[in-house]
C-alpha positions in Angstrom: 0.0 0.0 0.0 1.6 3.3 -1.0 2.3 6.4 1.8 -1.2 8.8 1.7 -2.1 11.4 3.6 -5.3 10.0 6.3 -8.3 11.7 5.4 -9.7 14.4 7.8 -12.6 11.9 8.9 -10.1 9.0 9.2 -7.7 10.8 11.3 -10.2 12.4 13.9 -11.0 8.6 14.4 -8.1 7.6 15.0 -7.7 10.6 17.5 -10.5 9.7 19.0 -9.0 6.7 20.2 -6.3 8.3 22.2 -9.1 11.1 23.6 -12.8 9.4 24.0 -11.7 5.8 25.8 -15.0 6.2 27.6 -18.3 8.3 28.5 -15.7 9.4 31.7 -13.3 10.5 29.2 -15.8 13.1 27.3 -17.6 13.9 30.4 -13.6 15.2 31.9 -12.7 16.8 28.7 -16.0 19.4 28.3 -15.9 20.4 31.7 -12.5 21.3 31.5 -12.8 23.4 28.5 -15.9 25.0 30.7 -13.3 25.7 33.2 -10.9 27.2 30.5 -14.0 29.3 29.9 -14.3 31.4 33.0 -17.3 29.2 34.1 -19.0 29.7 38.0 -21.6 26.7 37.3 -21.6 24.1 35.2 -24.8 21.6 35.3 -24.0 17.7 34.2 -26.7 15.7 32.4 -26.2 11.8 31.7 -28.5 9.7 30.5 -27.8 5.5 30.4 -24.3 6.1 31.7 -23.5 8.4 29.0 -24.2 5.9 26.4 -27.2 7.5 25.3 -26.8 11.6 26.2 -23.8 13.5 27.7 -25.0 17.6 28.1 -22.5 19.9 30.0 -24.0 23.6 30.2 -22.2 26.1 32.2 -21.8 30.1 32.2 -18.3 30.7 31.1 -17.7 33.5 28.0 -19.3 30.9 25.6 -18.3 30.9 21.7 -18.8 33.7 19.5 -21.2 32.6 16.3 -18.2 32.8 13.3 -16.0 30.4 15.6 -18.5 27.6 16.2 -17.9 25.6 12.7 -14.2 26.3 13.3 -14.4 24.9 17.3 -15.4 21.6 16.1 -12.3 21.4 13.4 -9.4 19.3 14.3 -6.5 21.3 16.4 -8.6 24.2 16.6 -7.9 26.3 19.8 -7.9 29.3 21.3 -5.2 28.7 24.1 -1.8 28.5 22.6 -0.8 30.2 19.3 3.2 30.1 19.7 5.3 27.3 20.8 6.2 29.7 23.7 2.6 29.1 25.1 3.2 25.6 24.6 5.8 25.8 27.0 3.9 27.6 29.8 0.6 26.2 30.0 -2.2 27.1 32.3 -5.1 26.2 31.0 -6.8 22.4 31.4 -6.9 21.9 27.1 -4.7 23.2 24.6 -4.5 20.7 22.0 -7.5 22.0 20.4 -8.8 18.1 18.9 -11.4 17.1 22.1 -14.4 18.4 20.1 -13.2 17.1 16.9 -12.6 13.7 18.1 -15.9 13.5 20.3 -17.9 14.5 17.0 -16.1 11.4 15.2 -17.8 9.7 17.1 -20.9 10.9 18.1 -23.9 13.3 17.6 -22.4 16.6 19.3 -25.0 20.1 19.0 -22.8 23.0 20.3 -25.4 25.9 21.7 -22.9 29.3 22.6 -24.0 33.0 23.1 -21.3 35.7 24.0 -22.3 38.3 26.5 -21.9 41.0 22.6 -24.3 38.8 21.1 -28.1 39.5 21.3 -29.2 36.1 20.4 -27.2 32.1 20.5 -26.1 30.1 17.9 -26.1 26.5 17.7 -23.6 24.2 15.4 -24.2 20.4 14.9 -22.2 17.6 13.7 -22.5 14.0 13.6 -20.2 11.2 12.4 -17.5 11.0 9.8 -18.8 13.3 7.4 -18.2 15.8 10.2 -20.6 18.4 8.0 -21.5 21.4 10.4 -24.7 23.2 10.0 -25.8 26.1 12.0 -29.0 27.8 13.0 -30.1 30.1 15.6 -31.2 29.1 19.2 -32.3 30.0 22.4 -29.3 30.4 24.9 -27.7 32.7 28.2 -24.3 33.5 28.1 -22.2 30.5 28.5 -22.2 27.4 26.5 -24.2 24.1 26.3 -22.6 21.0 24.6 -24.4 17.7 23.8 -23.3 14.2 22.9 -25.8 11.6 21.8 -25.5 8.1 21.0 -21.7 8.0 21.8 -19.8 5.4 19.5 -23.0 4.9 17.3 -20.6 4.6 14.1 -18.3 2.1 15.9 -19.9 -0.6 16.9 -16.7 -2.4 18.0 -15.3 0.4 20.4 -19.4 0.1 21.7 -19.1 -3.3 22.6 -15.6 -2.4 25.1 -18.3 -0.1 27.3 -19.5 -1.6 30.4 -22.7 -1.7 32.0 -24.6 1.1 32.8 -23.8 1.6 36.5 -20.2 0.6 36.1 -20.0 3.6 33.5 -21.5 6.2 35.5 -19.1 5.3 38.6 -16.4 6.1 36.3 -18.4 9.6 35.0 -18.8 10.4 38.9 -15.4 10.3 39.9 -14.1 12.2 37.5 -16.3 14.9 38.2 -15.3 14.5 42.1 -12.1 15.2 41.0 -12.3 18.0 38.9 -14.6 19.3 41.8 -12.1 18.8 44.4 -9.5 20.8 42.0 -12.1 23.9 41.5 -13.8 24.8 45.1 -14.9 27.7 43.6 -16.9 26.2 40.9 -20.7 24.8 41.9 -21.1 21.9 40.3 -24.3 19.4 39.4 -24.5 15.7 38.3 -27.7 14.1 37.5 -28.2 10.5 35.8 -31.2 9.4 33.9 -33.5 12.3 35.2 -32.0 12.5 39.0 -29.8 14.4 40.8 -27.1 12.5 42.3 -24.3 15.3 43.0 -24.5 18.8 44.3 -21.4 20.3 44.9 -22.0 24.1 46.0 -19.5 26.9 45.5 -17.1 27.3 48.2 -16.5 30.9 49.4 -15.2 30.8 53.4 -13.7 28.4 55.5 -17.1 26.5 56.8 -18.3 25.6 53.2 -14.5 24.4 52.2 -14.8 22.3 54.9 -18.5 21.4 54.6 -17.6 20.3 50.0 -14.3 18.7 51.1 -16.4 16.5 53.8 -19.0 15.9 51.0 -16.0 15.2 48.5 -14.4 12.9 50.5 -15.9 11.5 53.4 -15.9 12.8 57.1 -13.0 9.9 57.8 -10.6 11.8 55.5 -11.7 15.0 57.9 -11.5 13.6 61.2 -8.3 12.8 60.2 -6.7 15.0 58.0 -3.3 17.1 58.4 -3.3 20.5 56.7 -0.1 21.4 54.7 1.1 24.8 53.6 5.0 24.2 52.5 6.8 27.1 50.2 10.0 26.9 48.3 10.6 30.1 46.1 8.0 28.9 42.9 7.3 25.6 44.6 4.8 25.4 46.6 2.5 22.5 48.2 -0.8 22.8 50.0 -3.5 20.8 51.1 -4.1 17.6 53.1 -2.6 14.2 54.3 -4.3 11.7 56.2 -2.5 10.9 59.5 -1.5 7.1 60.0 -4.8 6.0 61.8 -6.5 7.6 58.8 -4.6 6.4 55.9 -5.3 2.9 57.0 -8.9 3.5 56.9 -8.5 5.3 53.1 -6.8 2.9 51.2 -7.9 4.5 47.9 -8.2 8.2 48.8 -5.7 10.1 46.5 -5.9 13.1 44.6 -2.6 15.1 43.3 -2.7 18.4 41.1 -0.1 20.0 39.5 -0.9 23.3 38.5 -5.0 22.6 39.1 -4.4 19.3 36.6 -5.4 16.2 38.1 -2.4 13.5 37.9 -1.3 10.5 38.3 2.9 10.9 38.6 4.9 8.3 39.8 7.4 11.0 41.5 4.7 12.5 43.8 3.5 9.3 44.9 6.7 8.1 45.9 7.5 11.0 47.3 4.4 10.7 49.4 4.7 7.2 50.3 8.5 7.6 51.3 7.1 10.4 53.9 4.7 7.6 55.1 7.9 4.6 55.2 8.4 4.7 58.5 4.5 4.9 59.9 2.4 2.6 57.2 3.1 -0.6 56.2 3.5 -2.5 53.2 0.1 -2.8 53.3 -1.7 0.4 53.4 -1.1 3.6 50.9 -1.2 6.9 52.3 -4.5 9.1 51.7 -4.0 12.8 50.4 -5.3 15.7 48.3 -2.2 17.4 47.4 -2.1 20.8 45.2 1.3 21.1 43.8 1.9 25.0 42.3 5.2 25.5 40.2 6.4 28.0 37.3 4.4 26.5 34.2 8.0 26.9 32.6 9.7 24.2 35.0 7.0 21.4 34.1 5.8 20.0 30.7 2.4 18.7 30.8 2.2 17.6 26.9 3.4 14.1 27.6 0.5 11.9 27.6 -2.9 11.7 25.2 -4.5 11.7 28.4 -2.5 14.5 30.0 -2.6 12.1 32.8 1.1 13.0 33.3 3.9 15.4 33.6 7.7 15.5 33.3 9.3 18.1 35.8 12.8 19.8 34.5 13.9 19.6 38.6 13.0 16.0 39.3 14.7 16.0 42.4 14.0 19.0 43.5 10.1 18.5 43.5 10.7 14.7 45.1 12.9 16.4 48.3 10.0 19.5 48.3 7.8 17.4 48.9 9.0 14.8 50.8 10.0 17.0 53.4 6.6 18.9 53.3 4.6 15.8 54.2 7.7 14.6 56.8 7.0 17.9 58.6 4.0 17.9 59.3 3.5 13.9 60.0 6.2 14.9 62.9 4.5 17.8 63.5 1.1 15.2 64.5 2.7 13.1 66.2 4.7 15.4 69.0 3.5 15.1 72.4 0.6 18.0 73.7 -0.8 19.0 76.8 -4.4 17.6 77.6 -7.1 19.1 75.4 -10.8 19.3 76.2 -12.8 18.2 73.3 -15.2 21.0 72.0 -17.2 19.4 69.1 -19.6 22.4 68.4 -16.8 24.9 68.0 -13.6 22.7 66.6 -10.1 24.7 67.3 -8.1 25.7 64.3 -5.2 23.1 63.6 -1.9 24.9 63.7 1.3 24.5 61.5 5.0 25.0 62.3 7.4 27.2 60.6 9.0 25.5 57.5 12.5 24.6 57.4 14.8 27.1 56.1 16.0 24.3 53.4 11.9 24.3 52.3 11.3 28.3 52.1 9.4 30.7 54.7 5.7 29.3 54.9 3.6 32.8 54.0 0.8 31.0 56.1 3.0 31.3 59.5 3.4 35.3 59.5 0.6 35.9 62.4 -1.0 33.7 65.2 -4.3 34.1 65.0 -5.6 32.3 68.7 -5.7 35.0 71.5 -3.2 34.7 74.0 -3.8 35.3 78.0 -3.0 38.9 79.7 0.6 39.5 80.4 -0.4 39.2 84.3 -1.1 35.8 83.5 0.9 33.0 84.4 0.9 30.5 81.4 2.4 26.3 81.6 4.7 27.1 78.9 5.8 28.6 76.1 4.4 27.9 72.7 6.7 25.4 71.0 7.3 22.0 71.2 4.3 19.8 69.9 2.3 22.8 70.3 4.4 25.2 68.9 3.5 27.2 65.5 2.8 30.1 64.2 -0.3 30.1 62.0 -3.4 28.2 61.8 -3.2 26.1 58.5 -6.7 26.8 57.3 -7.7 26.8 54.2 -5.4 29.8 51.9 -6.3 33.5 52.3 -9.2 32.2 54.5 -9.0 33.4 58.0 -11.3 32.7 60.7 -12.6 35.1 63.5 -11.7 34.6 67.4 -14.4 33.1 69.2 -14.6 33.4 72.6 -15.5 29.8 73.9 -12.3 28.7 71.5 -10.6 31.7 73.8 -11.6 30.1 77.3 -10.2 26.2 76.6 -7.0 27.6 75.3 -6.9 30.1 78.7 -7.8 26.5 80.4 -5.0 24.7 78.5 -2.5 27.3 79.3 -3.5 27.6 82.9 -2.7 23.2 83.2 0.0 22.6 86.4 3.6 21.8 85.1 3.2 18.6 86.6 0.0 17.8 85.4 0.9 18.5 81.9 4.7 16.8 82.3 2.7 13.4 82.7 2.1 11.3 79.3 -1.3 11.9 78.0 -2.8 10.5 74.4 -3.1 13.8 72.0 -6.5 15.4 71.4 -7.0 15.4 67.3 -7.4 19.2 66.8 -10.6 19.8 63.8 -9.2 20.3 60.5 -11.2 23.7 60.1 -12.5 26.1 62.5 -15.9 27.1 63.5 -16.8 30.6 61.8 -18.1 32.6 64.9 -21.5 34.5 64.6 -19.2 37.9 65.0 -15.7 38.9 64.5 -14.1 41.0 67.4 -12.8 44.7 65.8 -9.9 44.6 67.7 -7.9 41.6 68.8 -6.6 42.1 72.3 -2.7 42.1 72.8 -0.6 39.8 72.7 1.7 38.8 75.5 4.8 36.5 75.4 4.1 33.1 77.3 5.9 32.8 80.0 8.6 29.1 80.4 8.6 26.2 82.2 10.7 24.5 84.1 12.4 22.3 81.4 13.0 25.1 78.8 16.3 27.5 77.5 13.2 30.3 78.8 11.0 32.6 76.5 12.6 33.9 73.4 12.1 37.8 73.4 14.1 38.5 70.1 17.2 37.2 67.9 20.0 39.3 67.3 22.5 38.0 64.7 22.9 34.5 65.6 21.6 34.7 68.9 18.3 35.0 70.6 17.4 36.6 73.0 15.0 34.7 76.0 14.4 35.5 79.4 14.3 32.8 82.2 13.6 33.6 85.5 13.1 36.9 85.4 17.2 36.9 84.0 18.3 37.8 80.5 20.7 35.2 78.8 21.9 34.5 75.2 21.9 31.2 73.2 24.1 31.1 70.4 22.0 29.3 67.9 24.5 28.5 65.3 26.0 26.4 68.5 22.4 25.3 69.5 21.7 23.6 65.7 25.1 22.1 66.2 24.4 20.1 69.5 20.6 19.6 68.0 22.6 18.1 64.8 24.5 16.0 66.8 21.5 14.1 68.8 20.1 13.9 65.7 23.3 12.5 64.1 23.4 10.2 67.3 22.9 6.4 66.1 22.1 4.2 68.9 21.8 0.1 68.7 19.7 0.4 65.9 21.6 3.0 63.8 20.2 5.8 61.4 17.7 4.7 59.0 18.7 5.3 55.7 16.8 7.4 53.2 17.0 5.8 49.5 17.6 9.1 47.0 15.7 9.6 44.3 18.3 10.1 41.9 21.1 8.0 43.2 24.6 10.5 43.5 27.2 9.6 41.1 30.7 9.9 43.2 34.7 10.5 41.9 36.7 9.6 44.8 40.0 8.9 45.2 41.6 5.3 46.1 42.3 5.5 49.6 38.5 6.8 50.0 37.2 3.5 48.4 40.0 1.5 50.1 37.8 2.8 53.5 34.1 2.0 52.0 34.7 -1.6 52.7 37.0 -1.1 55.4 34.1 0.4 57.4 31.1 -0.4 55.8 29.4 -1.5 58.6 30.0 1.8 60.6 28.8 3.9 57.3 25.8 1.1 57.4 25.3 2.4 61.1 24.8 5.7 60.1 22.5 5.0 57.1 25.2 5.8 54.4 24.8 3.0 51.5 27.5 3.5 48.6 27.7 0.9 45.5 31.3 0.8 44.2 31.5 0.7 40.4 35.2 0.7 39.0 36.7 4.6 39.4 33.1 5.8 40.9 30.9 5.1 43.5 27.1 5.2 44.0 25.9 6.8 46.9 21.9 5.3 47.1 20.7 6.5 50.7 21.9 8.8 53.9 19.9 9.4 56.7 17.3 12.0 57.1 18.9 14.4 58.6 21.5 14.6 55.8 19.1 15.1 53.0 19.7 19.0 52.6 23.1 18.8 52.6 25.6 19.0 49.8 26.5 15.4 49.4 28.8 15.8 46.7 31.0 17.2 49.0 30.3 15.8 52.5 30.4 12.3 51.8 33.9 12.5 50.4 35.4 14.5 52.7 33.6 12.2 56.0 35.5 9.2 53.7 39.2 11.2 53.7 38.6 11.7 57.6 37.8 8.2 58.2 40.8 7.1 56.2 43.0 9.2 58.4 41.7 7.6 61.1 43.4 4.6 62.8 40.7 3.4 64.4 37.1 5.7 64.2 34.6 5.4 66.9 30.4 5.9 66.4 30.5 9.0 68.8 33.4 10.4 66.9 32.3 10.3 63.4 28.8 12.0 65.2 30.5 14.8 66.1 32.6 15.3 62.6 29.0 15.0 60.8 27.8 17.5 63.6 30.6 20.0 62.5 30.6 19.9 59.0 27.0 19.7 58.0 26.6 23.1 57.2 22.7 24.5 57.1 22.2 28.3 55.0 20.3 31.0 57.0 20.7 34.0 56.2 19.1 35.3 58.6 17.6 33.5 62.2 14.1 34.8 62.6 12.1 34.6 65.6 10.0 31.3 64.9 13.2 29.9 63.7 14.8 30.3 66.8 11.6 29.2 68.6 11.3 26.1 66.8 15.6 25.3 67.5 15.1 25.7 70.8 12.1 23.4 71.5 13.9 20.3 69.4 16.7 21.1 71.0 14.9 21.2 74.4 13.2 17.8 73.8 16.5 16.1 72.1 18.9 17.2 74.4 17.4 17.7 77.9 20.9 18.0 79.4 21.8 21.1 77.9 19.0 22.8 79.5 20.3 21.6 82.6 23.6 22.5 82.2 24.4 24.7 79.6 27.9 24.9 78.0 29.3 28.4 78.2 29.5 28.2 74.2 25.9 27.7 73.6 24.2 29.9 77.1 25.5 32.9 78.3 23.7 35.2 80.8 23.6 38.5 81.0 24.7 40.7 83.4 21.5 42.9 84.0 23.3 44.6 87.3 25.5 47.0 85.9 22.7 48.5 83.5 20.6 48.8 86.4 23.6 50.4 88.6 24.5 52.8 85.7 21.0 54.1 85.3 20.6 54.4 89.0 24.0 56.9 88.9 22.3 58.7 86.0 
């Protein structure tokens, strides 16, 4: 057979293929275009499981009358126009061959009015013939599309379509889906005549909780860590299911890159490898993630489907969000005082500071819960599994002070040292806050809380490296570079069981020099113990996994240089190559801020108790208050 050029018909068949696999599969790629239209509402008729009718209507700009005919041609868009576009893509569609290919197949009436136009127009086209005829019709401004008798002409692809209900399950969750990505959007399914779905708009933080509750489940709820993690561009929100809750959610996952549903293989395992250590083999974690990023770093034109992405910063996005869901899975699981449950008005869930390797979360800049008078005399300050900045409620949204929410935290905070010192189970704070009848004009001061017995004291400020805290009614410094140091070192500290190695992503190709690989299998049991795994290969070596801790750190530098020291070393002991690690990991900060310093301090208090005993002179210094006071007195 000689090379010919596929006839228009022929090829939107083929196309067709790759775009319609299923009612679901029209049904996802309509609604996104009435996304890509500005739509507020879009209504969802199916009749048979889609078999027989598919009609999206919605409100969005709708299609002006000389464009209709040339919508339903084949790589016909209004999205991109320059491979530049093509390379920064926001919108859902861009390919511009959904219509064409659904009309291959089908009998597809397109009704569109433009808010300029006095009256609609409506184009049809059926089959392979793919003739378009319009006529005017009765229409508000938006756009109505309809799909009968899908794969009339192909009687083979017909017979692939399952039953009825099995159809419409499919047609459902892909409009839960798209609903979970659009909170903004009301949305309506009906099936054969009745409504089935009724997702409302969300516009404050009670109806974002009340559609995500309705979206999926009040399990996912009850249990549901809120995550706000920021790294220049990058930047993750949205929930994880603690462990308890994953176990019950074996199938709950939802990831969006950009506002695109996905299925990538990097953000799972990224996700799961957060979850190693507290879920089995058995269970899968259960999330809705929203994954933000320049359009320009990611290329979403690598599957039919667009089911898929390929980031340019692989590992980047892995570690970004890896350590996003690690911090606040630690975060849930740190120790609080005794909470007293309030179900009729829940208390906002709060989130820590990020890491300065992650980026300053813009959601920790101002607590929001109302501290007691300065004349008060508070447990302890806020940090340790308590500790935080901002309530992590839904973005931009935030929620009044209530008054009852004000008298149990003045309850917490007024809890006896002892009482709180002894080991209590942890309260599950409600994902989203009540929304109080009335919102206060003025919130009342804030005053520092005072510190307990086991703390450095309350941190008033940080100067350079230092902060600032008061203990005792005495001033004292704590060097902070000195404090991460010592906190390194615990961290650093392997015990019986040693470190637990964390496998890379993209294993780290190493040059090193003989001696160095002379001492990988001189002491590969004491690298083993400190969750180091290298792979020798000829001249290089593989490093696959280092412990958490070591993640941020330049490893093309640091792993070679801890092999020279060891091979210097006659004989290397486990506290000894701590304490090298502890020196020469090197964290940036440009600058300490005060929930930085805050946050140090606490793991430091809870890793190394000892210091707060006995501080070294390098890392606590007290301040000689005295001689101020005597000079002023001369004044």
């Amino acid at each position: 057979m000689p090379i010919q050029i596929l006839t228009p018909q022929l090829a939107n068949q083929i196309a067709a293929g790759e775009v319609v696999e299923r009612p679901a599969s029209v049904v996802k790629e309509l609604v996104e275009n009435s996304l890509d239209a500005g739509a507020t509402r879009i209504d969802i008729d199916i009749e048979k499981g889609g078999a027989k009718l598919i009609r999206i209507r919605d409100d969005g700009q709708g299609i002006g009358k000389d464009e209709l005919s040339l919508a339903l041609a084949r790589h016909a868009t209004s999205k991109i126009s320059s491979l530049d576009d093509l390379e920064a893509i926001l919108s859902l569609g861009f390919r511009g061959e959904a219509l064409a290919s659904i009309s291959a197949v089908s009998r597809l009436t397109l009704t569109s009015r433009t808010a300029s136009q006095t009256e609609a127009w409506q184009a049809y086209a059926e089959g392979r013939d793919m003739a378009v005829t319009l006529k005017p019709a009765a229409h508000p401004v938006g756009t109505t599309l309809e799909v009968l008798d899908l794969f009339y002409n192909t009687p083979a692809r017909r017979k692939f379509m399952r039953t009825e209900k099995t159809e419409f399950t499919h047609i459902d969750e892909v409009v839960r889906r798209i609903a979970l990505a659009r909170f903004d959007v009301a949305i309506t399914l009906t099936h054969n005549g009745k409504l089935v779905r009724q997702y409302r708009a969300a516009r404050d933080v009670t109806q974002n909780a009340r559609r995500l509750g309705t979206l999926c489940g009040t399990t996912f709820v009850t249990h549901a860590l809120s995550i706000e993690w920021q790294h220049g561009d990058l930047k993750l929100h949205g929930w994880v299911a603690d462990p308890a809750g994953s176990r019950q959610l074996s199938e709950l996952q939802y990831c969006y890159v950009n506002g695109r549903v996905m299925r990538d293989r990097l953000i799972n395992h990224a996700i799961r490898q957060a979850y190693q250590d507290k879920l089995g083999d058995d269970h899968q974690p259960a999330y809705v993630l929203y994954l933000t990023l320049d359009p320009h770093q990611v290329d979403v034109n690598v599957h039919p489907a667009k089911h898929e992405v390929r980031f340019h910063q692989s590992r980047l996005v892995h570690d970004f969000i890896y350590q996003g869901v690690v911090s606040v899975l630690q975060e849930s699981a740190a120790p609080t005082l005794p909470a007293i449950a309030q179900p009729e008005e829940p208390k906002v869930r709060w989130q820590p500071e990020n890491r300065q390797a992650a980026g300053e979360n813009q959601f920790t800049l101002e607590p929001q819960v109302p501290r007691p008078a300065p004349e008060s005399k508070s447990a302890g300050r806020s940090t340790g599994g308590g500790q935080s900045s901002a309530p992590a409620a839904w973005p931009q949204q935030q929620p009044g002070y209530s008054q009852r929410e004000g008298k149990v935290y003045q309850t917490l905070m007024q809890t006896p040292v002892a009482a709180a010192a002894e080991p209590t189970p942890s309260v599950r704070q409600p994902l989203f806050p009540a929304r109080p009848a009335s919102v206060t004009a003025e919130r009342p001061a804030e005053a520092p809380l005072g510190a307990h017995g086991q703390s450095f004291g309350r941190v008033l400020t940080v100067i350079d490296d230092c902060a600032v805290v008061e203990q005792h009614q005495r001033l004292a410094l704590i060097s902070l570079t000195v404090g991460e140091r010592w906190l390194r070192q615990a961290q650093l500290t392997p015990g019986e069981a040693g470190l637990k190695p964390q496998p890379l992503l993209i294993p780290v190709r190493l040059k090193l020099e003989k001696t160095e690989r002379v001492v990988i299998g001189q002491k590969q049991d004491l690298l083993a113990l400190f969750g180091i795994d290298l792979q020798q290969e000829a001249q290089h070596v593989t490093l696959r996994a280092v412990p958490l801790p070591l993640r941020q750190q330049n490893l093309q530098i640091l792993i070679p240089e801890l092999l020279g020291y060891l091979a210097r070393q006659q004989d290397v002991q486990p506290d000894q190559v701590t304490q090298w690690l502890a020196r020469h990991a090197v964290t940036e900060h440009s600058a300490w801020n005060h929930s930085q310093a805050i946050t140090l301090l606490t793991e430091v208090e809870r890793l190394c108790p000892q210091l707060v005993k006995v501080p070294p002179s390098g890392l606590f210094q007290p301040i000689a208050l005295e001689t101020a006071f005597n000079a002023l007195k001369h004044e």
